[in-house]
Phi, psi and omega in degrees: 000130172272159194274133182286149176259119199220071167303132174223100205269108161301160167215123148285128169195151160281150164311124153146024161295140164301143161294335174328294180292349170279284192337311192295315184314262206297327164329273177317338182291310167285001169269336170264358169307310195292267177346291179276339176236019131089053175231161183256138205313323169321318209275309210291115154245125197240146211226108188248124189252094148288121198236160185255126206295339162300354186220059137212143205221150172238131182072015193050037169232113155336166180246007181259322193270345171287000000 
């Protein structure tokens, strides 16, 4: 019996993407997911975390204050 593959991929990014480009986003994700780890695109599942440039910070500077 094989083991079912059920990949699941977070992503972070801020918010203020398009839906087009999110749309565009997982497309591309799940072809190279499909592809380089030999799963069937169905199987992919992906989890998009939009944060607000106030709740992420580099250098100890918000990303809203840049």
């Amino acid at each position: 019996m094989g083991v079912k593959i059920m990949p699941l991929v977070h992503i972070d990014l801020l918010e203020g993407r398009s839906e087009e480009q999110l749309k565009a986003l997982v497309k591309d994700v799940t072809a190279a997911i499909s592809k380089d780890a030999n799963v069937p695109a169905e199987r992919i599942h992906i989890v998009l975390n939009e944060m607000k440039p106030s709740h992420y910070s580099v250098g100890g500077t918000l990303k809203s204050d840049q």
